[in-house]
MOPAC internal coordinates of N, CA, C and O (Angstrom, degrees):
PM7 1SCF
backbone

  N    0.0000 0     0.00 0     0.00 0    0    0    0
  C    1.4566 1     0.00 0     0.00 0    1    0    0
  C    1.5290 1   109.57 1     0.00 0    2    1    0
  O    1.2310 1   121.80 1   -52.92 1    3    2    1
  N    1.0725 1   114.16 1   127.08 1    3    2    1
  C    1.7196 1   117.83 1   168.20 1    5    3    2
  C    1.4362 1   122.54 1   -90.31 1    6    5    3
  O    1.2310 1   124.58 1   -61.55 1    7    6    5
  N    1.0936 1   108.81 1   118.45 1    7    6    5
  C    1.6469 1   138.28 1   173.06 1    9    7    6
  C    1.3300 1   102.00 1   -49.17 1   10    9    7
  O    1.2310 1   120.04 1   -60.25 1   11   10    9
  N    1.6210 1   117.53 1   119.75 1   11   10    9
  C    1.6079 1   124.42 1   170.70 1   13   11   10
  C    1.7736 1   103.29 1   -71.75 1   14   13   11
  O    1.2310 1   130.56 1   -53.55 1   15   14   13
  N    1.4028 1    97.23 1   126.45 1   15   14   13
  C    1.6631 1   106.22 1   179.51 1   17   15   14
  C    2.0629 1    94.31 1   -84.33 1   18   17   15
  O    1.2310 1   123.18 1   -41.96 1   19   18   17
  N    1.2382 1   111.51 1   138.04 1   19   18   17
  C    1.7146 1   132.48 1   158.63 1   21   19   18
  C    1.4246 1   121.50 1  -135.38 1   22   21   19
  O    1.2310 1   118.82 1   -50.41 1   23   22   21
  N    1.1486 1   119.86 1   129.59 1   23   22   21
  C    1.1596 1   133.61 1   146.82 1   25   23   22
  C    1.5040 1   129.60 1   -55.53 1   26   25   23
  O    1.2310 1   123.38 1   -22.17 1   27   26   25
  N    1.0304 1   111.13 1   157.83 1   27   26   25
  C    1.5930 1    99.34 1   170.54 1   29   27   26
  C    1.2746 1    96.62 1  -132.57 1   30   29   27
  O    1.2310 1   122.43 1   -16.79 1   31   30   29
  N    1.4243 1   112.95 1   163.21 1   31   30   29
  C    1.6003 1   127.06 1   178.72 1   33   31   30
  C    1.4430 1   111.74 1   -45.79 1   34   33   31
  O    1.2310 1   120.99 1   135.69 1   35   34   33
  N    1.6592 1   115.72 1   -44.31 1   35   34   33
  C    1.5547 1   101.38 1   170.05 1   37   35   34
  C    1.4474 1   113.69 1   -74.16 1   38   37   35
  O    1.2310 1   126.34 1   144.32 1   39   38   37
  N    0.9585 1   105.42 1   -35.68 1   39   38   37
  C    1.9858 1   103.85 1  -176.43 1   41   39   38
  C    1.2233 1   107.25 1   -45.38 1   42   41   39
  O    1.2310 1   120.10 1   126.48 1   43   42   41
  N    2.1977 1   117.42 1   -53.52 1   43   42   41
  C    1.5575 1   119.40 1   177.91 1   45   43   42
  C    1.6559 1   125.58 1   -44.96 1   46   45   43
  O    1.2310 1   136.05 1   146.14 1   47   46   45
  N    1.8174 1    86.54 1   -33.86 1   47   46   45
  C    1.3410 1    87.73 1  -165.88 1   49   47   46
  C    1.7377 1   113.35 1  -101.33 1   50   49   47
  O    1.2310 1   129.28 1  -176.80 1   51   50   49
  N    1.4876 1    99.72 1     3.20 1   51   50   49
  C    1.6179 1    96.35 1   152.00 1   53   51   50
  C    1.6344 1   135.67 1   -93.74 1   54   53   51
  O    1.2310 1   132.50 1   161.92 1   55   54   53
  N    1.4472 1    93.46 1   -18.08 1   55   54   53
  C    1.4042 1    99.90 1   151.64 1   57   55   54
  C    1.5054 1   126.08 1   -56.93 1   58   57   55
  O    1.2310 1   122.73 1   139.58 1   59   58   57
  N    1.6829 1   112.37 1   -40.42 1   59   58   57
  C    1.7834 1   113.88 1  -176.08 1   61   59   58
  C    1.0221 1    98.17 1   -49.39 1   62   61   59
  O    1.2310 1   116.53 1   115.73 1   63   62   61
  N    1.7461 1   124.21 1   -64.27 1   63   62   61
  C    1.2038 1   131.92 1  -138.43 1   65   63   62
  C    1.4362 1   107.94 1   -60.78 1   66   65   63
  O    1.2310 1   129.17 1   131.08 1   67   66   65
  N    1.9423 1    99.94 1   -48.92 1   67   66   65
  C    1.5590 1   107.25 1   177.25 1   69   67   66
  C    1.2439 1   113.28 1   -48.19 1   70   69   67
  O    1.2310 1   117.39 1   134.54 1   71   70   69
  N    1.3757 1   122.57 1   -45.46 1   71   70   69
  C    1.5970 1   111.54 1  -168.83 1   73   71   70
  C    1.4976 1   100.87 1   -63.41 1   74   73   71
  O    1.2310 1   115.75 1   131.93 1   75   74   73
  N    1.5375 1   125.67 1   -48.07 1   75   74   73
  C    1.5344 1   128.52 1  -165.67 1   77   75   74
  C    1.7482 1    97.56 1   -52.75 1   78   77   75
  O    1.2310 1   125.35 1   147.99 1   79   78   77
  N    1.3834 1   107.33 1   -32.01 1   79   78   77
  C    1.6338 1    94.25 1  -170.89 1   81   79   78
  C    1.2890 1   107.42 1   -87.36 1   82   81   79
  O    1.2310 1   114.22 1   159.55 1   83   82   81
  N    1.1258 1   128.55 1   -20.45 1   83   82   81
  C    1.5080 1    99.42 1  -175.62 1   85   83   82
  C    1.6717 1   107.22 1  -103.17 1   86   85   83
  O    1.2310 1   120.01 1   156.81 1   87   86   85
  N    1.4790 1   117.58 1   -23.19 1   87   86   85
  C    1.6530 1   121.99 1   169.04 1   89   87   86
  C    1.1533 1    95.01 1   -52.91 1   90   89   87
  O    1.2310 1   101.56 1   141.59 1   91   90   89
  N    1.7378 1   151.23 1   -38.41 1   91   90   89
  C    1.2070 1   146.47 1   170.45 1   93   91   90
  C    1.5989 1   108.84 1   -44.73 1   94   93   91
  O    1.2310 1   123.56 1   113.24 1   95   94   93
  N    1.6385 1   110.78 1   -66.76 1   95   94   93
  C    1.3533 1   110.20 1   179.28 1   97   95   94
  C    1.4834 1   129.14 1   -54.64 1   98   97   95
  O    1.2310 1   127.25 1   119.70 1   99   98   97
  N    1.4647 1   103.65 1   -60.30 1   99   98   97
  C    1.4449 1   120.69 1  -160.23 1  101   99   98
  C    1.8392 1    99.04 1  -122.75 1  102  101   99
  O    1.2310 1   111.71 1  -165.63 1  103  102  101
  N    1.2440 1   133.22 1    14.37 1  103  102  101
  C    1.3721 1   103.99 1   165.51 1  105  103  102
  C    1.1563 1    95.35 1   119.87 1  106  105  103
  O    1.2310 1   110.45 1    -6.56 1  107  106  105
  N    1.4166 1   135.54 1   173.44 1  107  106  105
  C    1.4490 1   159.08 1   -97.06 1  109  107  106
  C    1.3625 1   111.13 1  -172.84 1  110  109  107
  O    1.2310 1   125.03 1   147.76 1  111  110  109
  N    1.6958 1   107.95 1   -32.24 1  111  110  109
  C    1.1652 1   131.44 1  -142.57 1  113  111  110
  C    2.1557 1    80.03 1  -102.59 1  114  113  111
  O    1.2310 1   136.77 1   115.24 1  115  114  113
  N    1.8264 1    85.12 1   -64.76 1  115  114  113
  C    1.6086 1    99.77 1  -178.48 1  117  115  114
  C    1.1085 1    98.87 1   -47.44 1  118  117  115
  O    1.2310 1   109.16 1   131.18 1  119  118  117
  N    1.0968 1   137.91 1   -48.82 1  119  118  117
  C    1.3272 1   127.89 1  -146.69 1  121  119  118
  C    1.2400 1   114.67 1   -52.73 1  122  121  119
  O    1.2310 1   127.71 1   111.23 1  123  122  121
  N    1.3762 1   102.76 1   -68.77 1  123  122  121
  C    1.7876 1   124.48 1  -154.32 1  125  123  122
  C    1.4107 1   105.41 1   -80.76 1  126  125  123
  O    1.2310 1   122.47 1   173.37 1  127  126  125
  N    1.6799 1   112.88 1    -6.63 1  127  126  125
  C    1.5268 1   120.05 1  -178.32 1  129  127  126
  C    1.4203 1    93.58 1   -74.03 1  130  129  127
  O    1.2310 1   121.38 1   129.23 1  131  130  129
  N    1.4653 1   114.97 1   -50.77 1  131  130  129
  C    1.2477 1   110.31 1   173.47 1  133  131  130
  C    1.3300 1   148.12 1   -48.40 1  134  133  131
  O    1.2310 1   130.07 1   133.27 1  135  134  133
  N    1.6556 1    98.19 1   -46.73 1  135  134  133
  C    1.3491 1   109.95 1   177.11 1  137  135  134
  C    1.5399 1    96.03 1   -80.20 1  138  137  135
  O    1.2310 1   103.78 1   176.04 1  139  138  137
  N    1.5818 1   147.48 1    -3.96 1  139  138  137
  C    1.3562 1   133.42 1  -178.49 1  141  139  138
  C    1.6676 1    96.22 1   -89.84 1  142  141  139
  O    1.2310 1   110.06 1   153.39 1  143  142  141
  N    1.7317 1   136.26 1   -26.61 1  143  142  141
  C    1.4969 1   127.14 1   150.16 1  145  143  142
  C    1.2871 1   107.13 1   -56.18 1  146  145  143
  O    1.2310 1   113.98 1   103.09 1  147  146  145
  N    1.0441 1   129.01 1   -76.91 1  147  146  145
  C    1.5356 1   110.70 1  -173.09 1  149  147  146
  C    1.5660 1   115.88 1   -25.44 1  150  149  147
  O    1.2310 1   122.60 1    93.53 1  151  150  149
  N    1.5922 1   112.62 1   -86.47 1  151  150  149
  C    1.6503 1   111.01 1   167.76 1  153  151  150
  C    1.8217 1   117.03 1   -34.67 1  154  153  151
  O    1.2310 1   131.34 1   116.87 1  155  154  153
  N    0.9114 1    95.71 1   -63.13 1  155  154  153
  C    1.9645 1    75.80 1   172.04 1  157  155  154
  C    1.5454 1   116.34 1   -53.20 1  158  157  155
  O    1.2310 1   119.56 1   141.18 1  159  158  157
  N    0.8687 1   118.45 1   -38.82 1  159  158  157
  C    1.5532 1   129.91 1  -175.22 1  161  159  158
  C    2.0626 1   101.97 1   -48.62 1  162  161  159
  O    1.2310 1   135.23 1   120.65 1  163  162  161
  N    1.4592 1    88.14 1   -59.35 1  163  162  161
  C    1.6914 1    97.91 1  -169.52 1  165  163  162
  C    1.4796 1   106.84 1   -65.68 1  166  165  163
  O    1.2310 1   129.62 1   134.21 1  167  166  165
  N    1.2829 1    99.06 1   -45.79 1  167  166  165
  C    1.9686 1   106.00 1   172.36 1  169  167  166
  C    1.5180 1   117.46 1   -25.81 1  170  169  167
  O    1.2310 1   134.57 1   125.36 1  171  170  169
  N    1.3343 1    89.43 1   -54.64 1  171  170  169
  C    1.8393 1   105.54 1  -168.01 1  173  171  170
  C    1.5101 1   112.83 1   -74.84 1  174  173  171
  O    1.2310 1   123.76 1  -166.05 1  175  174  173
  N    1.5638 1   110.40 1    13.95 1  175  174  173
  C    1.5978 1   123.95 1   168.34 1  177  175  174
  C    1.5283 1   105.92 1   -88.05 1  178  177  175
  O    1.2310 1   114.30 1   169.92 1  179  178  177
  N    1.2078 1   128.41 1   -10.08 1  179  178  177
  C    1.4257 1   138.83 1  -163.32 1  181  179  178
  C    1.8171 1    91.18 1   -75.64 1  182  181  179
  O    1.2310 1   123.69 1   126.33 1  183  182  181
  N    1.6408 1   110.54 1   -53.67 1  183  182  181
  C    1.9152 1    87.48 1   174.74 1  185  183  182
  C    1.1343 1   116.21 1  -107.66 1  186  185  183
  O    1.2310 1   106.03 1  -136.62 1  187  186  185
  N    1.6487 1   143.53 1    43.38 1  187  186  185
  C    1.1666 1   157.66 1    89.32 1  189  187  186
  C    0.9316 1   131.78 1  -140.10 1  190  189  187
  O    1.2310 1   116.19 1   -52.87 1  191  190  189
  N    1.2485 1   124.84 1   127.13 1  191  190  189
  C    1.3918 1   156.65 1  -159.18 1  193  191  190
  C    1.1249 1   124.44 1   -96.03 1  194  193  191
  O    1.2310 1   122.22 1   157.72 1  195  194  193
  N    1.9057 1   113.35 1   -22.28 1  195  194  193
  C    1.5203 1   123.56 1  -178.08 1  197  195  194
  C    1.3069 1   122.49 1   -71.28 1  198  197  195
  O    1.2310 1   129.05 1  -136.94 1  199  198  197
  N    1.2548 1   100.17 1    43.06 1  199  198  197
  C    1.6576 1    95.87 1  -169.08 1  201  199  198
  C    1.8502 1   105.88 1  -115.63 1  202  201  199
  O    1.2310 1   136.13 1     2.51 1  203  202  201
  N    1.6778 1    86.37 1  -177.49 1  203  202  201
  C    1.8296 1    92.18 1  -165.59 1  205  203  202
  C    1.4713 1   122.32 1    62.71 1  206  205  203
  O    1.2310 1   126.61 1    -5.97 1  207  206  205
  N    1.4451 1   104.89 1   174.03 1  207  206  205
  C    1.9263 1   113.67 1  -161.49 1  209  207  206
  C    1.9440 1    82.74 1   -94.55 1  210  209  207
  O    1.2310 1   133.00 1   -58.36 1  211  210  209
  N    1.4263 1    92.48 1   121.64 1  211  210  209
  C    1.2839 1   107.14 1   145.11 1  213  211  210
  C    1.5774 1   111.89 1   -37.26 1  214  213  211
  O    1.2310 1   114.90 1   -40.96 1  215  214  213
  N    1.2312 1   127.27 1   139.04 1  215  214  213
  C    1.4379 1   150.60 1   154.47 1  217  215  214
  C    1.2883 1   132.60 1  -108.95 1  218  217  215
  O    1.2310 1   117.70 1  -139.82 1  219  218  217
  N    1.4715 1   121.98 1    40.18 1  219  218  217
  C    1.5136 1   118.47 1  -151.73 1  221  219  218
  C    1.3805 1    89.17 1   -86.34 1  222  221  219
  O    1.2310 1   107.44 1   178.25 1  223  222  221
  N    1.2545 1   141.02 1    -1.75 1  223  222  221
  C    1.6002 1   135.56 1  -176.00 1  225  223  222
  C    1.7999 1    94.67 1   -73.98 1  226  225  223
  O    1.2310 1   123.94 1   127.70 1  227  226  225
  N    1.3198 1   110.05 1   -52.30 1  227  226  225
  C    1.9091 1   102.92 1   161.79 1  229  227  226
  C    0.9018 1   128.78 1   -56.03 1  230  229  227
  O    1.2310 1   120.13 1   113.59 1  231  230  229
  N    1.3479 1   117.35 1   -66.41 1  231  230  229
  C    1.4327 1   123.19 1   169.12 1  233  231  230
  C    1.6907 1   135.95 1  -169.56 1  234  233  231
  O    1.2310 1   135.10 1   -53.20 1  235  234  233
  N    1.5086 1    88.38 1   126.80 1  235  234  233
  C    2.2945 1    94.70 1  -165.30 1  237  235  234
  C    1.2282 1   115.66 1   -17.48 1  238  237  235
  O    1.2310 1   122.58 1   -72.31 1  239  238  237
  N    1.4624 1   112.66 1   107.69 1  239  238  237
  C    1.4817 1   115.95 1   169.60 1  241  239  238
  C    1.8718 1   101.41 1   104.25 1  242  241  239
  O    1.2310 1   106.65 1   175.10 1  243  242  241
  N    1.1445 1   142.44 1    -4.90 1  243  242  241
  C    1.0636 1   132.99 1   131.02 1  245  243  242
  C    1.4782 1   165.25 1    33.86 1  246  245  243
  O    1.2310 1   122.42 1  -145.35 1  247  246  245
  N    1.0809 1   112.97 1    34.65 1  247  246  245
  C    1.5641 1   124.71 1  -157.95 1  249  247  246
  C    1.6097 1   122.42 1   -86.27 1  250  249  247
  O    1.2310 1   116.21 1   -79.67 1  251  250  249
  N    1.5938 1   124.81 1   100.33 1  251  250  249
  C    1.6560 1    92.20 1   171.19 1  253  251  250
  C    1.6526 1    95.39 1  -122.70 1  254  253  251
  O    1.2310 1   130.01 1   -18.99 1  255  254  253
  N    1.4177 1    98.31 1   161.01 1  255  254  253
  C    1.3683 1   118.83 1   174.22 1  257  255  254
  C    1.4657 1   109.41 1  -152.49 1  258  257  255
  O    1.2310 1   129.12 1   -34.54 1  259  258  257
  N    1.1476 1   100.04 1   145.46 1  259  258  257
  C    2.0248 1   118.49 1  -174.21 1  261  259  258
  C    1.4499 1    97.10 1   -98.29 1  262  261  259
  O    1.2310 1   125.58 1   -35.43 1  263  262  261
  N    1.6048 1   106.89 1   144.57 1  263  262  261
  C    1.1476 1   136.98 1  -159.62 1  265  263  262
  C    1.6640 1    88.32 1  -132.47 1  266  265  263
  O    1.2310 1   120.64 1   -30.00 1  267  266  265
  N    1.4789 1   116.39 1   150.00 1  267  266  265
  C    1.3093 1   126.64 1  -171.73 1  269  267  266
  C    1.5464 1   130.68 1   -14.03 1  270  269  267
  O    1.2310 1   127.42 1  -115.76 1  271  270  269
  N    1.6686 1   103.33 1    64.24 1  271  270  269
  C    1.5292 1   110.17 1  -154.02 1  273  271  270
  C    1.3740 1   136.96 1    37.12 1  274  273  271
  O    1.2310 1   112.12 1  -148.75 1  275  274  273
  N    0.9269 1   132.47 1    31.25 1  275  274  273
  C    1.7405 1   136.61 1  -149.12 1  277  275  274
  C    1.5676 1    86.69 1  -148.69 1  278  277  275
  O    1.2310 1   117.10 1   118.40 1  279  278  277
  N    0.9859 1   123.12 1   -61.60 1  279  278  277
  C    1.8247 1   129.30 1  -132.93 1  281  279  278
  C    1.8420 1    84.84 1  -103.66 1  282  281  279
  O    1.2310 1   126.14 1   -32.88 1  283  282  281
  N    1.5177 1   105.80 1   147.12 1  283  282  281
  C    1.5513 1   113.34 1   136.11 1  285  283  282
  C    1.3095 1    97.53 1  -117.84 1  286  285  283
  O    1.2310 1   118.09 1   -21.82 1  287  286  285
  N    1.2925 1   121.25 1   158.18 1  287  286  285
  C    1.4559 1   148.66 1   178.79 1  289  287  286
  C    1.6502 1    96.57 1  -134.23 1  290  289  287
  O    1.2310 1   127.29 1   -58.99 1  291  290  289
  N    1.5262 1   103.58 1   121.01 1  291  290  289
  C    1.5655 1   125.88 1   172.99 1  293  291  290
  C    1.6290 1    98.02 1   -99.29 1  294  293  291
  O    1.2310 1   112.63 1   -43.13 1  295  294  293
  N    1.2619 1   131.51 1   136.87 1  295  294  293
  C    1.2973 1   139.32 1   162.57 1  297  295  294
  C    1.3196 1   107.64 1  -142.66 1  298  297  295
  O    1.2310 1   117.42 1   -17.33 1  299  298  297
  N    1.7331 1   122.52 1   162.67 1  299  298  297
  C    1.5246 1   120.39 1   130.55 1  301  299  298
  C    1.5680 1   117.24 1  -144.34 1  302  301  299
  O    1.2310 1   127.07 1    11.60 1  303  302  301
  N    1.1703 1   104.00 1  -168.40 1  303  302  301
  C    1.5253 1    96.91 1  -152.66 1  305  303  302
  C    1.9594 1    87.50 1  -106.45 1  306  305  303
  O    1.2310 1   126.34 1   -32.28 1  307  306  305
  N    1.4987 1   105.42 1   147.72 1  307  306  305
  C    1.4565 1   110.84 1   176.41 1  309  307  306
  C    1.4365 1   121.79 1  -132.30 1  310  309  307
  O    1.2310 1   111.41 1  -112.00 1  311  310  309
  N    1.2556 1   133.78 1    68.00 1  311  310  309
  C    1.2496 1    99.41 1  -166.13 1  313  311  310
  C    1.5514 1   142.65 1   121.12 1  314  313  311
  O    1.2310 1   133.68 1   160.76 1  315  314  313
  N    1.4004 1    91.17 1   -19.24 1  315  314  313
  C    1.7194 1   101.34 1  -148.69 1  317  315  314
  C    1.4518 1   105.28 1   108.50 1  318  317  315
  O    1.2310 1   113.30 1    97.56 1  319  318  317
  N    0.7597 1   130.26 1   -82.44 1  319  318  317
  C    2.0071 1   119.96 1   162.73 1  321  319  318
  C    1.4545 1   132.76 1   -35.56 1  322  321  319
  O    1.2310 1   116.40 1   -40.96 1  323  322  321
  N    1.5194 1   124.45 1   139.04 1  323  322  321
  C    0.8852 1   131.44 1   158.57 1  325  323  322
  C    1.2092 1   125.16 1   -94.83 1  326  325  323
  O    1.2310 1   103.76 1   -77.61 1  327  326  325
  N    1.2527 1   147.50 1   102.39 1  327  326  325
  C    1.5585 1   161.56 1  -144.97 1  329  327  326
  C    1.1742 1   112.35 1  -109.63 1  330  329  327
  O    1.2310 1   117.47 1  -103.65 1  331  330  329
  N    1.9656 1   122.43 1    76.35 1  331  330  329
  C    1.3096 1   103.57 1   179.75 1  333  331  330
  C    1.9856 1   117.17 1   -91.58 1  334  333  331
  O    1.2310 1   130.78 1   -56.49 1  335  334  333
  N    1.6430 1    96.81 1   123.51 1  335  334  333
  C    1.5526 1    98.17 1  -162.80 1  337  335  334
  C    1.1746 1   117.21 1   -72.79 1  338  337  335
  O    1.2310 1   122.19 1   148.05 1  339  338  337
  N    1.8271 1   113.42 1   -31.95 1  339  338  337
  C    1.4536 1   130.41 1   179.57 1  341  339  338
  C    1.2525 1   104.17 1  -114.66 1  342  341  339
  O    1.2310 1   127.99 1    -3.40 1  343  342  341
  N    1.3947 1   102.22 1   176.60 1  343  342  341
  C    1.5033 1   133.16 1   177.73 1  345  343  342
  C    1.3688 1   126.94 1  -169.56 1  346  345  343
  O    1.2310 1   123.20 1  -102.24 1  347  346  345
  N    1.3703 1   111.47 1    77.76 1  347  346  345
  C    1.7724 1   122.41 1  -140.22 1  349  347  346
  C    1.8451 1    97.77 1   -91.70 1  350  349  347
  O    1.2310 1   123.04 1   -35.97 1  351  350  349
  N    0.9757 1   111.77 1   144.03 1  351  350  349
  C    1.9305 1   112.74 1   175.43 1  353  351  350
  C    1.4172 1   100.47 1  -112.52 1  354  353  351
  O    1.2310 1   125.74 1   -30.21 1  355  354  353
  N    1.4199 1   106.58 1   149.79 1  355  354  353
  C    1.4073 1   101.84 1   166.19 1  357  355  354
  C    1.9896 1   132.20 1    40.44 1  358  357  355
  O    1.2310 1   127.84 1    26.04 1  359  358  357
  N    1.0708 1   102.52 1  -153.96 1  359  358  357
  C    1.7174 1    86.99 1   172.91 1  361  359  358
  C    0.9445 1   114.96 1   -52.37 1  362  361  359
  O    1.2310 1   103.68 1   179.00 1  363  362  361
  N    1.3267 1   147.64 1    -1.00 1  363  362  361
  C    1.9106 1   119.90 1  -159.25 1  365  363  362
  C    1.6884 1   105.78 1   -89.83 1  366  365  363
  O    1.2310 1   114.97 1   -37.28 1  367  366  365
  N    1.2148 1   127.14 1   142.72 1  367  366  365
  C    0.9136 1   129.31 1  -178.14 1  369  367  366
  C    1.6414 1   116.99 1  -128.15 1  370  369  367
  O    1.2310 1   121.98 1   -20.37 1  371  370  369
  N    1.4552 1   113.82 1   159.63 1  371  370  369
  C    1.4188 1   122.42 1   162.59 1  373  371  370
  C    1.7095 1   123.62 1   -37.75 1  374  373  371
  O    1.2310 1   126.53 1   -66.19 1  375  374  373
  N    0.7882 1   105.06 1   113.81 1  375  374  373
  C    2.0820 1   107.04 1   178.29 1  377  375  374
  C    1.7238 1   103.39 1   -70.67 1  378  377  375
  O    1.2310 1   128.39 1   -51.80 1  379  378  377
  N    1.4903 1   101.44 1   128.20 1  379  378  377
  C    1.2588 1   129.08 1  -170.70 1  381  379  378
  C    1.5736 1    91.55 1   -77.19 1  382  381  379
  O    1.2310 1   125.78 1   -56.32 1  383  382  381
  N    1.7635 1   106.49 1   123.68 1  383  382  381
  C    1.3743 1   122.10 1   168.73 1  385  383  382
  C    2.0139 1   108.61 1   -58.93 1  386  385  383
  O    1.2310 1   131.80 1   -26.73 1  387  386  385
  N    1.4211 1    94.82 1   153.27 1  387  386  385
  C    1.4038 1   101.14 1   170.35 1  389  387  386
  C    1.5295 1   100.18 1   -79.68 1  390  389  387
  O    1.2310 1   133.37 1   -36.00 1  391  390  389
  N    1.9497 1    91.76 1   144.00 1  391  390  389
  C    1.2890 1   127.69 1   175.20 1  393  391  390
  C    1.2080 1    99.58 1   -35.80 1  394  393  391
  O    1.2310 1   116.72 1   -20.19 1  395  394  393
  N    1.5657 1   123.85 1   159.81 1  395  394  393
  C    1.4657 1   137.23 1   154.04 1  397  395  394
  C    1.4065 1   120.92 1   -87.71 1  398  397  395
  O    1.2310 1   119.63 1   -70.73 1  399  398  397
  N    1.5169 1   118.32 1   109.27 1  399  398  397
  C    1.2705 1    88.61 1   172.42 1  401  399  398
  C    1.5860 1   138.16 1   -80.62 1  402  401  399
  O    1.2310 1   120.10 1   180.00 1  403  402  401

């Protein structure tokens, strides 16, 4: 069975940004070549999906995995869907949940 690939509004809109940053640096051309590996990349979660370190310390169900050293990609699986929520560049990282008391 193949897993429906989604984006989410932050995922879309970390993709914009990525393309705006590097079509800034290197081109238009680079850019979208890039962000079209990334999107192929996530696609190919549709016939397995079990991939990357669980993150349930962020949040139940939890997935990240690095994409050509540069990228984390946050996902989890829903359903039949794969739900990627993030799409991190460079340093930026996931925000650490509050402590338990």
């Amino acid at each position: 069975m193949a897993f429906a690939i989604l984006f989410s509004p932050e995922a879309r809109d970390d993709l914009r940004q990525l393309y705006l940053y590097i079509a800034d640096r290197s081109g238009p051309i680079t850019a979208i070549g890039y962000i079209e590996r990334i999107e192929a990349y996530c696609r190919s979660f549709a016939d397995f999906p079990d991939r990357g370190l669980k993150r349930d310390d962020l949040a139940p169900g939890l997935r990240v995995i690095g994409f050509e050293r540069r990228v984390a990609i946050a996902f989890h699986i829903d359903e039949g869907s794969v739900v990627f929520d993030r799409i991190l560049y460079g340093g930026r990282t996931l925000p650490t949940p509050p402590e338990k008391a």
